[in-house]
Structures are given as structure tokens and as C-alpha cells.
C-alpha positions as semicolon CSV with decimal commas, in nm:
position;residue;x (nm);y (nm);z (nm)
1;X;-0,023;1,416;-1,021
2;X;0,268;1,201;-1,044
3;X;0,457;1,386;-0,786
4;X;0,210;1,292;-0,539
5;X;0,318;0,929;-0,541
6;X;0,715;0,986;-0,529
7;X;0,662;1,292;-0,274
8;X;0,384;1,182;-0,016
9;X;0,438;1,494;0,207
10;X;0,207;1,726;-0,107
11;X;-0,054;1,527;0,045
12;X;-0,018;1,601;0,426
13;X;-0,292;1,786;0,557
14;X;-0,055;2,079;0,618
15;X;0,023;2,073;0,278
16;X;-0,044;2,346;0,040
17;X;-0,065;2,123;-0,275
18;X;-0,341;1,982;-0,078
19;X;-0,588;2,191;-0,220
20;X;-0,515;2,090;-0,534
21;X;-0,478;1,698;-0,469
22;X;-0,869;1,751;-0,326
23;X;-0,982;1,910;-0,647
24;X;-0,841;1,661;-0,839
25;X;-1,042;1,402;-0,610
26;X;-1,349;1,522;-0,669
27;X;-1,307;1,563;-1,041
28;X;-1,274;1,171;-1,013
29;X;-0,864;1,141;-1,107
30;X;-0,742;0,847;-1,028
31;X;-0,409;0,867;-0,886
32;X;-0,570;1,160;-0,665
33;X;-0,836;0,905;-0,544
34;X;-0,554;0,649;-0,460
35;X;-0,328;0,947;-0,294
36;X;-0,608;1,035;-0,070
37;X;-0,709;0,708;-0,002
38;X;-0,354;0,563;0,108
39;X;-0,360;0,918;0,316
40;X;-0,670;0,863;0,539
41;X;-0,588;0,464;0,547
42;X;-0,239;0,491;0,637
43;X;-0,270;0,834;0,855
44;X;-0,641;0,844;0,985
45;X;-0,847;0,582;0,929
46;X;-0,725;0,191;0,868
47;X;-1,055;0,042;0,855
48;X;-1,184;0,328;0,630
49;X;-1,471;0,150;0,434
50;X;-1,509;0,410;0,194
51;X;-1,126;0,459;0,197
52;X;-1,079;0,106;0,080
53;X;-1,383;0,151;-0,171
54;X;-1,154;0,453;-0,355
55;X;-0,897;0,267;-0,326
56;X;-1,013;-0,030;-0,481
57;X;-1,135;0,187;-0,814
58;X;-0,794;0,292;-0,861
59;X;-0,678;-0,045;-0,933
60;X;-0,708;-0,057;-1,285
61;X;-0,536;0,236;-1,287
62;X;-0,227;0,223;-1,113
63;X;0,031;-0,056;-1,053
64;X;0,085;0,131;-0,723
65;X;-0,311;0,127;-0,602
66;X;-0,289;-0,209;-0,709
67;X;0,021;-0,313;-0,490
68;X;-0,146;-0,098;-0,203
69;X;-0,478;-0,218;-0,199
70;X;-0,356;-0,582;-0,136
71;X;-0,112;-0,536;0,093
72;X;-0,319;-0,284;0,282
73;X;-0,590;-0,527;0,286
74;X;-0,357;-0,782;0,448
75;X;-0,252;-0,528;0,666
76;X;-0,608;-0,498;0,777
77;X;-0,709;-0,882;0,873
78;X;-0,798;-0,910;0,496
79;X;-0,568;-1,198;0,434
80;X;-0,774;-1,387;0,173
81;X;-0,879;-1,137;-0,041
82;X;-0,552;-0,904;-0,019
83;X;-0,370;-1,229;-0,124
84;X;-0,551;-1,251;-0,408
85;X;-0,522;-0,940;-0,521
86;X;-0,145;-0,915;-0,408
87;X;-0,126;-1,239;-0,673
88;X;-0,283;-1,084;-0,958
89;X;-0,045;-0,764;-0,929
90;X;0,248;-0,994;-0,949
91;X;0,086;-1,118;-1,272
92;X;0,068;-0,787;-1,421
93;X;0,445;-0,667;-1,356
94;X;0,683;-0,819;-1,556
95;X;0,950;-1,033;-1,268
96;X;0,973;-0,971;-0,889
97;X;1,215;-0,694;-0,935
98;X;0,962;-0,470;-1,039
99;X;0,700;-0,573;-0,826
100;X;0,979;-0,463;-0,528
101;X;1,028;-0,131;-0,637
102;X;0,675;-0,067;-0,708
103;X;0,611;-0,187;-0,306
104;X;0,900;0,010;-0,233
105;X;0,778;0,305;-0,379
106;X;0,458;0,274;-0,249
107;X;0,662;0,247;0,101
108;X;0,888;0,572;0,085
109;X;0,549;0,770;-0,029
110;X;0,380;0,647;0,309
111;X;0,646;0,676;0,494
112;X;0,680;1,036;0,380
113;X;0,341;1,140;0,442
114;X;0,488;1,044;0,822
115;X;0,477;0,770;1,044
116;X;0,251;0,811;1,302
117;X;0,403;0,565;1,541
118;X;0,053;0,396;1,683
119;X;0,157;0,047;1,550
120;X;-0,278;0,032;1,498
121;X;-0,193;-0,196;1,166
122;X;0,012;-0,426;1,359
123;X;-0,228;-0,556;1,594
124;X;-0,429;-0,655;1,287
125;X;-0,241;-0,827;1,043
126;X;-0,226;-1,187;1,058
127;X;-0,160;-1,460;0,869
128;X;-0,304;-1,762;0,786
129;X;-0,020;-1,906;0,730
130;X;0,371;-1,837;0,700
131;X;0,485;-1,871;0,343
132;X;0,650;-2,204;0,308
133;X;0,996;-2,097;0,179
134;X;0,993;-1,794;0,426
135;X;1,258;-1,952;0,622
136;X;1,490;-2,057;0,337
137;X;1,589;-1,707;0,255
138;X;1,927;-1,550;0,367
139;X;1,790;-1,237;0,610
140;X;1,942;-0,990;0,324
141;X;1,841;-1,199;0,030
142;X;1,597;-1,084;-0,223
143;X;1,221;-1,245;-0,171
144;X;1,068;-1,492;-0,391
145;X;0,681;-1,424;-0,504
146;X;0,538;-1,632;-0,174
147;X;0,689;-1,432;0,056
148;X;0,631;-1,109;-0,098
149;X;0,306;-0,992;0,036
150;X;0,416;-1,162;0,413
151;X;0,742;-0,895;0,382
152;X;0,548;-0,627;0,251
153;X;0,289;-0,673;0,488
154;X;0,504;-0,707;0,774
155;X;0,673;-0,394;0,688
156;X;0,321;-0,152;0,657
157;X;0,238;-0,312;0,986
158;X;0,568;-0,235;1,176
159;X;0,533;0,150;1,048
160;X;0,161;0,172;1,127
């Protein structure tokens, strides 16, 4: 199952490892349930209640559901609540660094299930406020923790 989450094309509709990946859904496995879900919500449906509900069982589970649920949520008008849980998977990886591959994992999978090109994330992520070092970093240099989930955020929502 762990190729599904460095190889997001197995999950494409198209696929033929598809059949699989839905098998293993519906026997309950959790990083099938948080494939699929980051499928429909990133290539069919963004506002996928029961998307976000599989998605949100898969926490526990999965550093990577983790990272997407919050940012995801953010990505969705969410702020408040994907904040929070954007801050409690920083608490749970062990320095920034690894928090930044995990989102750019999580990144390369979606962007290798294929960008659709509809920009329907972007018209809904918003933020309550901008983080208030934002500014202070060079435009190359690495992000501290308060601007993590704005860059992450702003990223999903320029692809989708």
C-alpha cells in the first residue's frame, strides 16, 4: 500500500492497481482510505463530506493523512480547524524538516494523480490572517512553523 502514497498515478481511475486500492478500501485499510480520499478531494470532489470524514479516520494512522487533512481543510475555507490540526501534526514530527518532506510528499503524490487545472481550491482558501513573520523570509528560504500551513496551503490551492 505504500506505493500508493509515493506513486499517486496507481490510484487514477484509469489505473489498473485501482482495483486493488478499492478492495483494500472496503476492507477498512487505512492508507487505502486516505489514498482514495485525497483522490476524490483533490480530483473530484473538494467539498466531499464523506471524503473528508475518511480522511479524517486516517489520521491516527498516517503522518501523511494527518498533514493532508489540515491543509486540505484550509484549502477548503476550513481555516480554524485545519490550523489546528496542521499544529498538532507539527507536534508529532520531530523539527520542520520533516514536517516539509512529509507536505512535500503528500504534494508530488497529488500532483501525480494529475492536476486538473480548475483552480476550484483557490477560490476557497482564505485566511484569517497572514502569518506574522511571513514577510521576513528570503523568497527561497526555508519556512518557519507559522508559515507552514499558509505555504502549504497556498501551494494545494494554486494546483487545484
Amino acid at each position: 500500500m505504500d506505493e500508493f502514497i509515493f506513486n499517486g498515478t496507481l490510484a487514477n481511475v484509469e489505473s489498473s492497481y485501482r482495483v486493488f486500492l478499492l478492495k483494500c478500501v472496503k476492507e477498512e485499510n487505512m492508507i487505502a482510505r486516505y489514498v482514495e480520499s485525497l483522490q476524490i478531494l483533490t480530483q473530484d470532489d473538494p467539498s466531499s463530506e464523506e471524503a473528508f470524514h475518511m480522511l479524517s479516520l486516517c489520521v491516527e494512522h498516517s503522518l501523511f493523512a494527518h498533514f493532508a487533512y489540515g491543509i486540505l481543510l484550509i484549502c477548503c475555507g476550513c481555516f480554524r480547524k485545519g490550523m489546528d490540526i496542521t499544529e498538532r501534526f507539527l507536534s508529532l514530527v520531530p523539527d520542520l524538516e520533516t514536517a516539509v518532506m512529509v507536505g512535500n510528499v503528500v504534494g508530488k503524490q497529488v500532483s501525480s494523480m494529475g492536476i486538473l487545472g480548475y483552480r476550484f481550491l483557490a477560490t476557497s482558501c482564505k485566511f484569517d490572517i497572514w502569518p506574522p513573520c511571513y514577510q521576513q523570509h528570503p523568497p527561497a528560504g526555508s519556512i518557519c512553523k507559522h508559515c507552514f500551513a499558509y505555504s502549504f496551503a497556498t501551494r494545494f490551492c494554486m494546483l487545484y
